[in-house]
NUNUSE-212208 format. One line per 3 residues: number of its first residue (from 1); their letters; for each residue x, y negated, z negated of C-alpha. Coordinates in Angstrom, 1 decimal, padded with zeros to 4 digits. Example, Ala and Ser with C-alpha at 12.3 -4.5 7.8 and 13.67 -1.06 7.14 Angstrom:
// residues 2
1	as	012.3/004.5/-007.8 | 013.7/001.1/-007.1
***
This chain:
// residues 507
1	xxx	155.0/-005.3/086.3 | 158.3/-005.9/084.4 | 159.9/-002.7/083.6
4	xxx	159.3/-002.2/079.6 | 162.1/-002.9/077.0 | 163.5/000.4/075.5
7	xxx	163.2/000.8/071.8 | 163.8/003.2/069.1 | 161.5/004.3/066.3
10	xxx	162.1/005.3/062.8 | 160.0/007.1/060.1 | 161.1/006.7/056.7
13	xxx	159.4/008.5/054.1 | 160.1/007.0/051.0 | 159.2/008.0/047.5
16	xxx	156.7/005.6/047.0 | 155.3/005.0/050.9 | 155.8/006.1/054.4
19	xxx	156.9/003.2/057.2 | 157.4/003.8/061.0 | 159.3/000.7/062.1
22	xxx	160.2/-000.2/065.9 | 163.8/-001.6/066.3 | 165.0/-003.5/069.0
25	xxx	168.5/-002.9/070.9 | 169.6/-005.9/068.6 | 169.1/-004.0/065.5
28	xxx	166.0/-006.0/064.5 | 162.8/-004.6/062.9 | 159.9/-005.9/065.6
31	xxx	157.2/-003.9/064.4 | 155.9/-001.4/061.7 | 153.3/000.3/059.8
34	xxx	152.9/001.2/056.6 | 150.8/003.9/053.9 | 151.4/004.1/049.9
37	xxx	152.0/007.8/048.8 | 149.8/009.1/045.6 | 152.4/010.1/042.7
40	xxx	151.1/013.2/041.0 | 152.5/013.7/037.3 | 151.1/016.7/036.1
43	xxx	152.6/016.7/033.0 | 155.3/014.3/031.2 | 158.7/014.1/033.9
46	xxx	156.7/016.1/036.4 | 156.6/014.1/039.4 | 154.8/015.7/042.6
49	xxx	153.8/015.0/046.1 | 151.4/016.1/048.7 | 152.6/017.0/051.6
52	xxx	149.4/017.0/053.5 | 148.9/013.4/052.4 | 152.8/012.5/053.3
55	xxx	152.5/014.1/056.9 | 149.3/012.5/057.2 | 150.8/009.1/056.1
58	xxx	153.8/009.8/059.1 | 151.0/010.6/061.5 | 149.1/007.0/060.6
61	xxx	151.6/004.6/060.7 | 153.6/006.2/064.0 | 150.1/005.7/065.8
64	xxx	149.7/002.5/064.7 | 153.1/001.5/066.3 | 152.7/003.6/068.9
67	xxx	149.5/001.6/069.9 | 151.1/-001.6/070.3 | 154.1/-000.3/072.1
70	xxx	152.2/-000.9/075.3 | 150.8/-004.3/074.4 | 154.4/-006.1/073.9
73	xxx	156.1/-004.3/076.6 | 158.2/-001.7/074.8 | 159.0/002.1/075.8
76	xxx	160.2/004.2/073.2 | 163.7/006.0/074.0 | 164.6/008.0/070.8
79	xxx	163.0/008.7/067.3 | 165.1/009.1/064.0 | 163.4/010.6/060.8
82	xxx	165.1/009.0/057.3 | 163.8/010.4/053.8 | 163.5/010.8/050.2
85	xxx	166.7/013.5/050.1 | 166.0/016.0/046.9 | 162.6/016.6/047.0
88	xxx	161.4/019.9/048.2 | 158.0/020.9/050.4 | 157.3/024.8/050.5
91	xxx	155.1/025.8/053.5 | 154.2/028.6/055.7 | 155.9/028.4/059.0
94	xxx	153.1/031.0/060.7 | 149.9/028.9/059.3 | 151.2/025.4/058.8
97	xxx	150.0/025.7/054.9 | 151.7/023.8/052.5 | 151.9/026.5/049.7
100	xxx	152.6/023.8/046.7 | 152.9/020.2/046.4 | 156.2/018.8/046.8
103	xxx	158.2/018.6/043.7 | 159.7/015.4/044.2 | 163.9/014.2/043.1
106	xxx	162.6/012.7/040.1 | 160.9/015.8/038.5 | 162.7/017.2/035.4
109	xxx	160.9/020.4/034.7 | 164.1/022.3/035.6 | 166.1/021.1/033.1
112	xxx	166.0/024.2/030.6 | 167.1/026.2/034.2 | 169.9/023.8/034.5
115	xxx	171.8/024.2/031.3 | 171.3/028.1/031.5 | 173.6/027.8/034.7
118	xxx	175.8/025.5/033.0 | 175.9/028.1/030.2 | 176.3/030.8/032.3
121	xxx	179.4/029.1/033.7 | 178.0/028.4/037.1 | 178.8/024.4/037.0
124	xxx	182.9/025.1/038.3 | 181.9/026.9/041.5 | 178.8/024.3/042.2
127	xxx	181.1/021.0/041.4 | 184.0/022.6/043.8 | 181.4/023.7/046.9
130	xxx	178.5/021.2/047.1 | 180.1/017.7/045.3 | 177.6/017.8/042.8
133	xxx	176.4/018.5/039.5 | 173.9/020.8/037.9 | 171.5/018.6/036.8
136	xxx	167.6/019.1/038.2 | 167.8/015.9/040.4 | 168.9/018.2/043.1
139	xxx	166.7/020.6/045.4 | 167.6/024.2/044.4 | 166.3/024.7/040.9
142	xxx	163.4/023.1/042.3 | 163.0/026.0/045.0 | 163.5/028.6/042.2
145	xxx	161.1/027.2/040.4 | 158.8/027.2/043.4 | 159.9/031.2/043.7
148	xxx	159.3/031.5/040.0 | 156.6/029.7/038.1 | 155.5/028.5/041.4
151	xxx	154.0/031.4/042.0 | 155.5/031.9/045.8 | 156.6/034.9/047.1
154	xxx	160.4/035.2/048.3 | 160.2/037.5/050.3 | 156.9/035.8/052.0
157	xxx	158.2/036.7/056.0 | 157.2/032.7/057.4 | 158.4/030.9/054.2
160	xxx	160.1/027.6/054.2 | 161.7/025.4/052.0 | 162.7/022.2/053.3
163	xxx	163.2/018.8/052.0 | 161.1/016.2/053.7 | 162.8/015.3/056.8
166	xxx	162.9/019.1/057.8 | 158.6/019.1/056.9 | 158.0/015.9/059.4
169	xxx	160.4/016.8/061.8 | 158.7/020.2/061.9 | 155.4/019.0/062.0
172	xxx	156.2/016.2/064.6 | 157.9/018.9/067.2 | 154.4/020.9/067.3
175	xxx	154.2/022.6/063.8 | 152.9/026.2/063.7 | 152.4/026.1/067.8
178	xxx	156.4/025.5/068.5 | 157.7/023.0/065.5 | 161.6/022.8/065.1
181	xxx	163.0/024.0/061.9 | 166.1/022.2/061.5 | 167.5/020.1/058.7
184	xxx	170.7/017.5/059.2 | 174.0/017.7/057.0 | 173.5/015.0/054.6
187	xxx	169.7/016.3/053.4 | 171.2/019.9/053.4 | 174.1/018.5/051.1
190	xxx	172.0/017.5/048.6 | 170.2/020.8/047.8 | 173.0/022.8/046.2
193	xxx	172.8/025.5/048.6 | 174.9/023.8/051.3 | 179.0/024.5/051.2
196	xxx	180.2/020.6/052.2 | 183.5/021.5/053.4 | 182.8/024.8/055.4
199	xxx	179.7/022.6/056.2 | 177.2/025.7/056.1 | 174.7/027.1/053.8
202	xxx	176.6/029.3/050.9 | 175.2/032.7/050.4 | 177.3/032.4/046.7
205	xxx	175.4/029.6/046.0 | 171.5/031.0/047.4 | 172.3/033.8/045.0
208	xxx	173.1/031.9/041.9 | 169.7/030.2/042.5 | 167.9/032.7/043.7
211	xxx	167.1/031.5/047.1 | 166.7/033.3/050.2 | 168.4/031.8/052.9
214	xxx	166.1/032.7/055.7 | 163.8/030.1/054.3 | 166.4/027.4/054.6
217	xxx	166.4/025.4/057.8 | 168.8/025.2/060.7 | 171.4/022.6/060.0
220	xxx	172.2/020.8/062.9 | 174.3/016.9/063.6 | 172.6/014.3/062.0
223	xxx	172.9/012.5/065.7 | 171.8/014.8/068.2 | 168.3/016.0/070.0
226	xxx	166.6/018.0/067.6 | 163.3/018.0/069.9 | 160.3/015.7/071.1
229	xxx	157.5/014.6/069.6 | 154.5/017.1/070.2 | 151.6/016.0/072.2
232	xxx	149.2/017.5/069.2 | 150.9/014.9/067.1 | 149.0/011.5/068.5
235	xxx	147.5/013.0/072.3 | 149.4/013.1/075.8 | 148.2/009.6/076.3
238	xxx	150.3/008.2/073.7 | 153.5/006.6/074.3 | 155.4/008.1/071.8
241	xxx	154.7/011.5/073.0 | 157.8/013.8/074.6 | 160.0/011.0/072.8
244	xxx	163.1/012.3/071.3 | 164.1/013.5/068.3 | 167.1/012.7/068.3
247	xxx	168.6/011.1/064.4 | 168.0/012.5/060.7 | 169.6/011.3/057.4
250	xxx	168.5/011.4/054.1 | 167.5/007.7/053.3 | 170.7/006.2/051.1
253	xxx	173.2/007.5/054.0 | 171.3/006.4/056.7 | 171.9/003.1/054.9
256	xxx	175.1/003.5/054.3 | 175.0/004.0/058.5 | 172.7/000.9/059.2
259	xxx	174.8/-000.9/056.8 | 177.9/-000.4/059.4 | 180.1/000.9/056.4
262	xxx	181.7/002.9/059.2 | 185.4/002.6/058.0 | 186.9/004.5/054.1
265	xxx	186.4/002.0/051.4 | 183.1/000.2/052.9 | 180.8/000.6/050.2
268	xxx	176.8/000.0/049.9 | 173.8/-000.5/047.3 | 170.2/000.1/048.2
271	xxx	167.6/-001.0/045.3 | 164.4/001.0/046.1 | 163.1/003.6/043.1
274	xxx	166.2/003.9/042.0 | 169.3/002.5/043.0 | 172.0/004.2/045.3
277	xxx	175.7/003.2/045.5 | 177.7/004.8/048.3 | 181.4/004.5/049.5
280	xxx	182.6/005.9/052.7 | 185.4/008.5/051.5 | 186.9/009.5/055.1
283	xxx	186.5/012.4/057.3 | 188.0/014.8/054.1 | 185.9/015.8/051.8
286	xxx	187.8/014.6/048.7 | 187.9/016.0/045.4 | 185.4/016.1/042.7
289	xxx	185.4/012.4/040.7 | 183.9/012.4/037.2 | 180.6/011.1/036.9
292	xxx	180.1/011.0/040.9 | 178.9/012.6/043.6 | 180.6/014.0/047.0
295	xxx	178.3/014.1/049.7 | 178.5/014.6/053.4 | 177.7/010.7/054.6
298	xxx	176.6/012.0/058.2 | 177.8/014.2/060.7 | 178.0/012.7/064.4
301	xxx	178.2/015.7/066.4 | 179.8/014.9/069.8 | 178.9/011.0/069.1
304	xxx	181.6/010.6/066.4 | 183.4/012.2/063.2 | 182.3/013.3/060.4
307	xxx	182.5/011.3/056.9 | 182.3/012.0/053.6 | 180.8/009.7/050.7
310	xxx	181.2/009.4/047.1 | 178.1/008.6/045.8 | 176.9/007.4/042.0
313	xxx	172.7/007.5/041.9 | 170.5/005.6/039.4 | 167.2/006.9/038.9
316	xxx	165.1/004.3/037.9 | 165.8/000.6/038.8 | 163.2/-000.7/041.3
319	xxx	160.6/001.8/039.1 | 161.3/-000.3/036.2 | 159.8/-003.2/037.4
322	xxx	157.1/-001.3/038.8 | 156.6/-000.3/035.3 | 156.4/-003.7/033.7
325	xxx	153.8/-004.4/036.7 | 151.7/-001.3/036.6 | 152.3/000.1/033.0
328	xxx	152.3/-003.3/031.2 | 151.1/-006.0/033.6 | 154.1/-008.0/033.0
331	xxx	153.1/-009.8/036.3 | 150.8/-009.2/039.2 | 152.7/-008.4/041.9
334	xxx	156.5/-007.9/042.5 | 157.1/-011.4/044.3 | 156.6/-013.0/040.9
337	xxx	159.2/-011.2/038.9 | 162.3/-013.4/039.9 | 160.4/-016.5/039.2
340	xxx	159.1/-015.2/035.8 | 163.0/-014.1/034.8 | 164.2/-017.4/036.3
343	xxx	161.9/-019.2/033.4 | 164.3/-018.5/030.7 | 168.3/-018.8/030.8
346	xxx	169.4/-015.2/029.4 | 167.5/-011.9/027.8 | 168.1/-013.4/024.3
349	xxx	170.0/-010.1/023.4 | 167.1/-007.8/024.5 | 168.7/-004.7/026.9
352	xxx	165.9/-002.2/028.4 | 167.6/001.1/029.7 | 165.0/002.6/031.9
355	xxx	165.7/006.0/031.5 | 162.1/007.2/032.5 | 163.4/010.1/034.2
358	xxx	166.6/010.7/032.2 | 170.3/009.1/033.2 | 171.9/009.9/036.5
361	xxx	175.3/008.6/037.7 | 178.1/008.5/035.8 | 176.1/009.7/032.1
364	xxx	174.2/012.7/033.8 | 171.8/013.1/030.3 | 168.5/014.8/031.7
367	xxx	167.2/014.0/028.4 | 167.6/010.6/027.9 | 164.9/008.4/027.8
370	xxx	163.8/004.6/028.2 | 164.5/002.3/025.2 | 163.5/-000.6/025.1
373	xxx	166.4/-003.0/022.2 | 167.1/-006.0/020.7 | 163.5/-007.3/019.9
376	xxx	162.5/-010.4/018.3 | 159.3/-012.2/017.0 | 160.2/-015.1/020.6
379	xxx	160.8/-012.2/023.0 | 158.2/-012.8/025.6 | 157.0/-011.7/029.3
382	xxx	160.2/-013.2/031.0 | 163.0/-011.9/028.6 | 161.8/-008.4/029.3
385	xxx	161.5/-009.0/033.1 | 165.1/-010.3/032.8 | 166.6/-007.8/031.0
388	xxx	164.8/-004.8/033.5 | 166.8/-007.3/036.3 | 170.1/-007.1/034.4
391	xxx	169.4/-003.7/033.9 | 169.8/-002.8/037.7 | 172.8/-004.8/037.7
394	xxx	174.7/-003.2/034.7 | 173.8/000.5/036.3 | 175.8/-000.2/039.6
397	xxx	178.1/-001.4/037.4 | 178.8/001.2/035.8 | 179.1/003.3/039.3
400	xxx	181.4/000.9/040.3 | 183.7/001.6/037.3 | 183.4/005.4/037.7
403	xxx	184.4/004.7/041.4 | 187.8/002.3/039.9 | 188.3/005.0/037.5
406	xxx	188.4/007.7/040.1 | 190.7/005.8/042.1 | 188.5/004.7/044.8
409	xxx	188.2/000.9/044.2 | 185.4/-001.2/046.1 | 186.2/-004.1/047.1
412	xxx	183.4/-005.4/048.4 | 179.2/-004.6/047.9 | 176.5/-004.8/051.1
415	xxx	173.4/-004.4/049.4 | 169.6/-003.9/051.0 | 166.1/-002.3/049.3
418	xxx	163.5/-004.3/048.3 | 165.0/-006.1/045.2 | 167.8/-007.4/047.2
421	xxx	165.8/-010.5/048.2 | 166.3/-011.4/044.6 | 169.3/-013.9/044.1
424	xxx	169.2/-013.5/040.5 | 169.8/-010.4/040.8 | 173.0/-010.1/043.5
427	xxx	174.8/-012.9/041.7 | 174.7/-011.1/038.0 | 175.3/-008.3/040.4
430	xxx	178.4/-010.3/041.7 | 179.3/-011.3/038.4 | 179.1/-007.8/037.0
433	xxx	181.1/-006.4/039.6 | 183.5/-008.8/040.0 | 183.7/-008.3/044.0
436	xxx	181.6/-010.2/047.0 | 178.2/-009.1/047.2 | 176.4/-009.3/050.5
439	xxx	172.7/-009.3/051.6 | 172.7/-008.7/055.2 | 170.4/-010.4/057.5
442	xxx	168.1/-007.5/057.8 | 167.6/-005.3/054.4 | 165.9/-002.9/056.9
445	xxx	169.1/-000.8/056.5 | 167.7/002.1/056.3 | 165.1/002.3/059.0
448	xxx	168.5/000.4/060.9 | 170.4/003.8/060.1 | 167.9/006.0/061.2
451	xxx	167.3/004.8/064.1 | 170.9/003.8/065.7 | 171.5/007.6/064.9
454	xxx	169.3/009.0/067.7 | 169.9/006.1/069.6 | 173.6/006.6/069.6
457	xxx	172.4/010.3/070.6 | 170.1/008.9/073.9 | 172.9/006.3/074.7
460	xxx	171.1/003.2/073.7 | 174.2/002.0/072.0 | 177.5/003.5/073.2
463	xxx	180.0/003.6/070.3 | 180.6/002.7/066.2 | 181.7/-000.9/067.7
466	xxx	178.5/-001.7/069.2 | 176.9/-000.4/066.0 | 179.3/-002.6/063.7
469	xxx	177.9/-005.9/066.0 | 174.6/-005.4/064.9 | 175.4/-005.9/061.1
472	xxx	175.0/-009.9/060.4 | 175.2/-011.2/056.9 | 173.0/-013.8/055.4
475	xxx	174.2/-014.6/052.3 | 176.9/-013.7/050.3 | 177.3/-013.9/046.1
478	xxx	180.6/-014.3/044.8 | 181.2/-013.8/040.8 | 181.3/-017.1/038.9
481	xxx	180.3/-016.1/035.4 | 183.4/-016.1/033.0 | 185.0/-012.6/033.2
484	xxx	185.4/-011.8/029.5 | 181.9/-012.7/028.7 | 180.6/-010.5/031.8
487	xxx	182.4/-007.9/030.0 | 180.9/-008.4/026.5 | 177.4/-008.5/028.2
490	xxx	178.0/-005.4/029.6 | 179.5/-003.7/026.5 | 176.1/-004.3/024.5
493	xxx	174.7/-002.9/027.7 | 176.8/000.4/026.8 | 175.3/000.6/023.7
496	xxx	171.7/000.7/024.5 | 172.6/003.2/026.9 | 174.3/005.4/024.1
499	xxx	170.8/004.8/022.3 | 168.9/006.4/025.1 | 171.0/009.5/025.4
502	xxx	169.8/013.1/024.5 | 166.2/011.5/023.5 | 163.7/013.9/024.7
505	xxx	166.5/017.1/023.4 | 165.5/015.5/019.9 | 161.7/016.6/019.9
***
């Protein structure tokens, strides 16, 4: 028999589905599986998850992979995990019981607990140690809130609170028998509890919050063997079992990896749920930027450096056309949404801020709200699929401007996440921007970052360089609308935003 073809797998647990994928030592996407998640909202901007259902969904899809591995001659070498970063899943190490459903990045209950740290002049020492702002995007209200209303106890002996990556990763190793505990740099960054330049967990910032750190998990490189799959996970006859574990990063830097943006300056936007812009800052963690995020991009271990990231997130972009699907059955399925915004030449003055969840980068406004402006008696199905697709475009733009105005200037876009395939959208992307905007040939990017990290860890690619030769572009967007009325477009843009702001603070 000819010897098999190594491979490496990645799970990426997304906020709406979980994928394993199989990629190739060319950096292509040969195989994967797929499961939708169930979105629990208990109550208005309560979002939740199950993390039974969401381990179960991991388990699914890596068997189905894992059971044609044999049949096209491939042997898996390394496994990376990539996930939803913020969300937080509360479970008993001893048992294996998930003591709450995951309350997921997009939930706003801890708002009130937010502007009581503000008020209580907490916001100085969290900007200056974790990047970040207090707003309850971010994991550690989330836990207190677990601690507190949640009904868990802190002091429970087995307790843990992880984000997602650090639940699969726990549950793939062996769970309650043996199951690693272990979380990587750019997940832990995101939590509030994490210092980013001491690169540890604070026990300043677990006391603000409230938080024990002996629930936390064991931060370790984001490349780097962090265990092998169990043999409880899919049987000892399965090829994926005893596979390293050997890459984790939450899902918009693992892009920002598969995306090759290994040098300062080389910048990123994934369109999924929301929409993530990210700029690789260097191996110093610079200074606070208003309106932006500092977050650790990934941390190599012996593989490479470490880099730092400013970062400007969008909550809803990819959810607003979901919306008009789903909510108002705009159009059947998401393929038809180009086509249908194609039908008519602009928006006729109608702007739609989807602020379902509130604002994120640069307004941070918890309490605004999704406004929907400029209505007239002709305004049909494909002006308001239009203006959601301008909408996504205007959003980065206004990262993109924080970014300028912070003295980091982009100079050029790579973009990947579902709504990339649209061309309508990267060229008023292009146009908005006013740099080259690039769709790569795979918009796999983040499956593509997850799993060159734990290759790079097992030696299936030996440096950055042979990483950077796996990044091929296939088509590139360069702005052609007149500059000054790309400007005005985007002003009456800022003024539906200023519309949406403080909403929900009103009631």
């Amino acid at each position: 028999m000819a010897p098999h073809v190594p491979v490496t797998i990645a799970v990426d647990a997304g906020t709406t589905g979980v994928r394993s994928l199989v990629v190739d030592g060319d950096g292509d996407v040969v195989d994967l599986a797929y499961r939708e998640l169930t979105q629990h909202f208990p109550r208005p901007g309560w979002v939740e998850h199950d993390p039974v259902e969401l381990w179960e969904a991991v388990r699914t899809t890596l068997g189905e992979v894992a059971g044609r591995l044999d049949h096209h001659g491939r042997e898996p070498v390394a496994l990376g995990i990539t996930n939803q970063r913020e969300t937080v899943v509360p479970w008993d190490r001893r048992s294996g019981e998930a003591l709450h459903r995951a309350l997921v990045w997009q939930d706003r209950r801890t708002a009130p607990d937010c502007d009581r740290l503000v008020a209580a002049g907490h916001l100085p020492v969290v900007r200056e140690r974790t990047g970040l702002v207090l707003d309850p995007y971010f994991s550690a209200t989330k836990m207190r809130w677990l601690l507190t209303d949640g009904g868990i106890e802190a002091t429970r002996p087995d307790l843990a609170l992880g984000t997602v990556d650090s639940w699969i990763l726990w549950n793939l190793t062996g769970g309650a028998a043996d199951g690693v505990f272990a979380t990587d740099p750019t997940n832990a960054s995101r939590t509030l509890l994490f210092d980013i330049v001491d690169r540890r967990w604070s026990e300043e910032l677990a006391g603000i919050f409230g938080v024990p750190t002996g629930a936390l998990a064991d931060v370790r490189p984001s490349s780097g063997r962090f265990g092998r799959v169990h043999a409880s996970v899919l049987g000892g006859d399965s090829p994926v079992t005893g596979t390293p574990v050997s890459g984790i990063a939450g899902d918009q830097h693992a892009a920002l990896f598969g995306q090759a943006c290994f040098d300062p300056g080389m910048a990123k936007v994934t369109y999924g749920t929301g929409s993530f812009i990210l700029v690789n800052a260097g191996a110093t963690c610079p200074a606070p930027s208003e309106g932006l995020l500092t977050t650790l991009a990934w941390d190599l271990g012996g593989s490479g450096p470490v880099a730092y990231a400013l970062e400007g997130s969008v909550f809803s972009s990819g959810s607003a056309l979901q919306w008009l699907r789903d909510g108002l059955g705009v159009f059947g399925s998401a393929a038809e949404a180009e086509p249908l915004a194609r039908t008519v030449d602009s928006s006729e003055g109608v702007s739609i801020v989807p602020a379902f969840t509130g604002l994120g980068s640069p307004h941070w406004d918890p309490y605004a709200r999704g406004t929907v402006l400029g209505l007239s008696r002709g305004i049909g199905r494909a002006h308001l699929t239009r203006a959601v697709i301008e909408a996504m475009g205007f959003q980065v733009r206004d990262v993109v401007d924080a970014m300028g105005a912070a003295g980091t200037s982009v100079q050029a876009l790579r973009v990947d996440g579902g709504a990339a395939v649209m061309g309508l959208l990267l060229q008023h992307q292009a146009d908005q921007v006013r740099v080259p905007v690039t769709r790569p040939r795979s918009v796999e990017t983040t499956a593509l970052g997850a799993a060159t990290l734990a290759g790079l860890a097992e030696g299936v690619w030996g440096s950055l360089d042979d990483l950077a030769g796996l990044w091929r572009e296939d088509e590139r967007f360069l702005p052609v609308e007149d500059a000054a009325i790309a400007d005005a477009r985007h002003a009456v843009w800022l003024r539906a935003v200023d519309r949406s702001r403080h909403w929900a603070a009103a009631d």
